[in-house]
C-alpha positions in Angstrom: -4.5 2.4 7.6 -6.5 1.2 4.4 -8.8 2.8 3.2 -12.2 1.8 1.1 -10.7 2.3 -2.1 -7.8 -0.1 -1.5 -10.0 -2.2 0.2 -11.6 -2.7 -3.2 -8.2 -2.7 -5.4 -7.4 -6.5 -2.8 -10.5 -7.1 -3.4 -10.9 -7.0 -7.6 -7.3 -8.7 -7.4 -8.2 -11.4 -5.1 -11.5 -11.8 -7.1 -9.2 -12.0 -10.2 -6.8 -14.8 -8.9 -9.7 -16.6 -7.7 -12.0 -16.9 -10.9 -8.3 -17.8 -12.7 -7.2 -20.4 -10.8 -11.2 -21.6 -11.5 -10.8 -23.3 -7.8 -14.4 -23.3 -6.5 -13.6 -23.1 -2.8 -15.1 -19.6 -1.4 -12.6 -20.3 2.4 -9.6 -20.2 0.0 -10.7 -17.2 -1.6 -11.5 -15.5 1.5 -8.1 -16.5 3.2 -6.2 -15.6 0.3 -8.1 -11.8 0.6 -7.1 -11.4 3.9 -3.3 -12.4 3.1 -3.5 -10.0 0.5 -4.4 -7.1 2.8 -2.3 -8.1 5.5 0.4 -7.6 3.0 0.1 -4.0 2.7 0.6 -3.9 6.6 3.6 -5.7 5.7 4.9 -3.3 3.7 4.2 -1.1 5.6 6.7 -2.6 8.4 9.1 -3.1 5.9 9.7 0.9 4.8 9.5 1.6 8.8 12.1 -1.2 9.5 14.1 0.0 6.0 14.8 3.6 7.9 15.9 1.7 11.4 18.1 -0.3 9.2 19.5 2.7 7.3 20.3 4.5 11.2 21.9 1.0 11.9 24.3 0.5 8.5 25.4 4.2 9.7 26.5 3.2 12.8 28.4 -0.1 11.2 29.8 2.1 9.0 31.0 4.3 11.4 32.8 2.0 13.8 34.3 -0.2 11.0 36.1 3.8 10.3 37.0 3.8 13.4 38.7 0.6 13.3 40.5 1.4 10.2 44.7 0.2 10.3 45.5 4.3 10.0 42.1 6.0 10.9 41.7 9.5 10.0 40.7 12.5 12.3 37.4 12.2 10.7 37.2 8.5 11.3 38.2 8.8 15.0 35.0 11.7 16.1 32.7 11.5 12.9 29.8 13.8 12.4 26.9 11.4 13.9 23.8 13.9 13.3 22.6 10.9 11.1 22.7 8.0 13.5 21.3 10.5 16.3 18.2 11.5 14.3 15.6 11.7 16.9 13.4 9.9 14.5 15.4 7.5 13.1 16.3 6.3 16.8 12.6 6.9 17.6 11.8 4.2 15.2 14.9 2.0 15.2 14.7 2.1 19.3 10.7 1.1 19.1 10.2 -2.5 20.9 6.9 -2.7 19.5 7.5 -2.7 16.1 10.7 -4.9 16.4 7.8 -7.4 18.1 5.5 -6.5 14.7 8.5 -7.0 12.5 9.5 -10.3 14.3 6.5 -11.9 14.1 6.3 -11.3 10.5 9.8 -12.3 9.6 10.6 -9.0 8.5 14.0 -7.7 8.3 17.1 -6.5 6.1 19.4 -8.1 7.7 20.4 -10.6 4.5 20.1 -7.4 2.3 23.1 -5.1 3.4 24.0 -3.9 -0.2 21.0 -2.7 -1.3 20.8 -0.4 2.0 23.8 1.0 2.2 23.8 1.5 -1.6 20.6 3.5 -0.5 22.3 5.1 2.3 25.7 6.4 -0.2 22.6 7.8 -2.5 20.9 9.6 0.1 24.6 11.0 2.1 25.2 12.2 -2.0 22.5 14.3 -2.2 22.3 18.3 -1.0 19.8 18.0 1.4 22.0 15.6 3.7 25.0 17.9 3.4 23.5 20.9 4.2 21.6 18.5 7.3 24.9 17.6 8.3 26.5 20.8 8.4 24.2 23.1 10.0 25.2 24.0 13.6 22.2 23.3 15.0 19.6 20.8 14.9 16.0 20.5 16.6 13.5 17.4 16.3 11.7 19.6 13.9 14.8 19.7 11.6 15.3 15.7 12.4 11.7 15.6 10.8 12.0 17.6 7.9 15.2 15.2 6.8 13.2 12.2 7.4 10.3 13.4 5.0 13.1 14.4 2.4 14.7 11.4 2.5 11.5 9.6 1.8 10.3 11.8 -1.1 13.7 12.3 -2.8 15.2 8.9 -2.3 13.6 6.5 -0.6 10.2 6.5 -2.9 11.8 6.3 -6.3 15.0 3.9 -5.6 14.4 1.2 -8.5 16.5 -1.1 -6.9 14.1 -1.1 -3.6 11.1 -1.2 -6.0 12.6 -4.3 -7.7 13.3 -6.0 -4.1 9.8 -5.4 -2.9 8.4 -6.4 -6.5 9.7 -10.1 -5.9 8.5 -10.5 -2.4 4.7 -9.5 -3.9 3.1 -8.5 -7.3 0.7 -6.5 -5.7 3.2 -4.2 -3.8 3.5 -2.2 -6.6 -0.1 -1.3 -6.4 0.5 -0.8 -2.7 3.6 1.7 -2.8 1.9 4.8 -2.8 -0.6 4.1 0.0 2.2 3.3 2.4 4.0 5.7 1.3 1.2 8.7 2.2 1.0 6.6 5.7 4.5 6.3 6.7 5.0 10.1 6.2 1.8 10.6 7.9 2.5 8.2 10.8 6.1 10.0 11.4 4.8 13.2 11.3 2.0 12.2 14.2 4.3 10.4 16.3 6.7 12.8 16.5 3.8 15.7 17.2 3.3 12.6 20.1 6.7 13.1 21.7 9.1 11.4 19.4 6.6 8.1 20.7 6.1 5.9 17.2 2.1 5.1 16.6 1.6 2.1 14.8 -1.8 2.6 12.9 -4.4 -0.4 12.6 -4.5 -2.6 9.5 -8.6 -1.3 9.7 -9.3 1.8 10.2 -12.9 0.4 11.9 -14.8 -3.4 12.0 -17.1 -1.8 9.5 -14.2 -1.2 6.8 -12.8 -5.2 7.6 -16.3 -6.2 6.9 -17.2 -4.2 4.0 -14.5 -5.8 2.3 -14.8 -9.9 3.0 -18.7 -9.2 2.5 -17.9 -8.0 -0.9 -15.7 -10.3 -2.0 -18.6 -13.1 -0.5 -21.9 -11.8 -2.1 -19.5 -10.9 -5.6 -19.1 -14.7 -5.8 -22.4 -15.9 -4.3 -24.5 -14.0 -6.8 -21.5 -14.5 -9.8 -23.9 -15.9 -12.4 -26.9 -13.9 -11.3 -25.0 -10.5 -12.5 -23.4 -12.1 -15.5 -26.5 -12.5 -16.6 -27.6 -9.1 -15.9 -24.2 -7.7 -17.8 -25.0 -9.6 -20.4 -28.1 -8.8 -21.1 -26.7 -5.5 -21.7 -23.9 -6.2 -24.0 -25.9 -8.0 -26.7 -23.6 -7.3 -29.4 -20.8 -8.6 -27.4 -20.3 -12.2 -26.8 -20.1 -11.8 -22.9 -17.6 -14.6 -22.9 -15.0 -13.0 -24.8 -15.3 -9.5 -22.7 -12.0 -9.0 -20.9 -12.4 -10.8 -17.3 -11.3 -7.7 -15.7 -13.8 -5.7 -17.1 -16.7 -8.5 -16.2 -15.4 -8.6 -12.1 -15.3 -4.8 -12.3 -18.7 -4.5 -13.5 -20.0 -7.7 -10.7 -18.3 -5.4 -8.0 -19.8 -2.3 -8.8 -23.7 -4.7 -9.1 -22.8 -6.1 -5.5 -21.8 -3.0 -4.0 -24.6 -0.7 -5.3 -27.6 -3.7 -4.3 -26.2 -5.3 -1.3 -24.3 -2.2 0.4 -27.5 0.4 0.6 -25.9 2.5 2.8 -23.4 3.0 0.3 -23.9 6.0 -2.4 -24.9 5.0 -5.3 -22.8 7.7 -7.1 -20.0 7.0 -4.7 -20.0 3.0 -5.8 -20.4 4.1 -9.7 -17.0 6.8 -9.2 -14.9 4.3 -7.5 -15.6 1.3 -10.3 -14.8 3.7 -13.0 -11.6 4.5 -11.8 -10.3 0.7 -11.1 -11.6 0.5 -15.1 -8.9 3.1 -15.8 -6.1 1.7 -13.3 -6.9 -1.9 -14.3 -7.9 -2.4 -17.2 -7.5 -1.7 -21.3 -7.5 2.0 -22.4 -11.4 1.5 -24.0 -12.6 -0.3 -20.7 -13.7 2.8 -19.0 -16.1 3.9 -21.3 -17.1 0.6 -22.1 -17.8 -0.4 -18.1 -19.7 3.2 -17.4 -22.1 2.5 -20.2 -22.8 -0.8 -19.1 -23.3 0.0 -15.5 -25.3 3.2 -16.8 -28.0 1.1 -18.4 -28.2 -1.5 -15.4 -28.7 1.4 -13.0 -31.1 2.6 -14.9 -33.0 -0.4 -14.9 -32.4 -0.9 -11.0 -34.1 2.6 -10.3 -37.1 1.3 -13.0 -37.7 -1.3 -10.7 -37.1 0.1 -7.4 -34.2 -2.0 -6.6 -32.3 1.3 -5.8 -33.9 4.5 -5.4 -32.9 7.4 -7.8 -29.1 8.9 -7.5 
């Protein structure tokens, strides 16, 4: 379900938190990395239990109609194509990720108003009228709505954003990522017979390694590449370079000498990009030029071979 780049994103956070809360203990650090990417599953379980939940307000709402002092015709046989999406029952209906969402203490059931204000958004929009209204329906179609509702709703509702940005402050950073994998994940369980397939955290034991290996040998050889960084940045006092910038730069080192397998180019790409996501507007070029002379000087003496 994560991939490498994330991996790396938990990582340079968990690196960040750790050097900032200046508590020495590596176990901590490394426990607090692994809450941190277990979290993503998390959310993860939450936008898959958030679509079970929005099949479930629809039924509420439907039978409170129905109970109504005067109900309508309307009230008494509603149109139900919503509750009887084939993938919304597929994943409200799943015991496996009810198990999942159990044993993480996941649910919506204390927030009601903030689904069903979801749920009057989505029912107000064109693509659920037309969904409702056409004669016909195959699981195909069921699919199609789901994936709307998730692109045109679901993915930019603020109020959601807000919710999930006080259960974590790293969610934000997360959104997209799940986002990509819950469409993907529908789509596949769906081509598997309507049957939902709940991806691993890991895609492999090599990814879950490769990332608490990291985060190890970045700690375990901290002062050895601050030295080395500032050795470059002579007209810089090292100390008052933005931390950021310094635990980018002490990834990229680790990676590139301790992960040989590992392109060199591919290391170099991945750093400059977290410069640009995580750090000021100058860092990038400021981070490449370091790590351009320190390569440099690895290839001179044969630490890595030339890239």
């Amino acid at each position: 379900m994560i991939n490498r780049r994330h991996l790396r994103v938990k990582v340079l956070q968990t690196l960040y938190a750790f050097y900032q809360s200046h508590n020495p203990d590596l176990d901590s650090g490394i426990r607090e990395l692994k809450k941190n990417i277990e979290k993503v599953h998390d959310l993860f379980v939450y936008q898959l239990m958030l679509l079970a939940e929005l099949r479930h307000q629809e039924e509420r709402i439907l039978e409170e109609r129905q109970q109504k002092h005067l109900p309508t015709e309307e009230d008494l046989h509603p149109n139900r194509r919503f509750a009887e999406n084939r993938v919304l029952v597929m994943v409200s209906e799943d015991e496996n990720l009810q198990k999942l969402a159990s044993e993480k203490k996941i649910s919506w059931a204390e927030e009601r108003d903030l689904v069903r204000k979801l749920l009057r958004q989505i029912q107000n929009s064109n693509y659920y009228k037309t969904y409702i209204e056409t004669e016909s329906i195959d699981e195909s179609a069921d699919l199609r709505f789901v994936i709307k509702m998730l692109e045109k709703d679901i993915v930019d509702f603020e109020p959601l954003h807000s919710f999930y940005e006080e259960k974590s402050i790293y969610w934000i950073d997360d959104w997209e990522l799940v986002h990509k994998k819950l469409i993907k994940t529908i789509k596949l369980s769906v081509e598997n017979g309507c049957r939902l397939l709940l991806p691993d955290l890991f895609r492999d034991i090599s990814d879950r390694e490769f990332a608490f290996e990291l985060f190890k040998r970045a700690i375990l050889n901290h002062q050895e590449f601050f030295q080395m960084i500032s050795a470059k940045t002579q007209n810089w006092d090292a100390d008052r370079i933005a931390l950021m910038d310094m635990i980018i730069m002490e990834l990229a080192i680790t990676e590139v000498l301790k992960f040989p397998d590992i392109p060199v180019k591919v290391s170099l790409n991945e750093y400059i990009e977290l410069s640009k996501m995580y750090s000021t507007p100058k860092s990038k070029v400021f981070v490449n030029g370091v790590l351009d002379k320190l390569l440099e000087e690895f290839v001179k003496e044969r630490k890595i071979a030339p890239y």
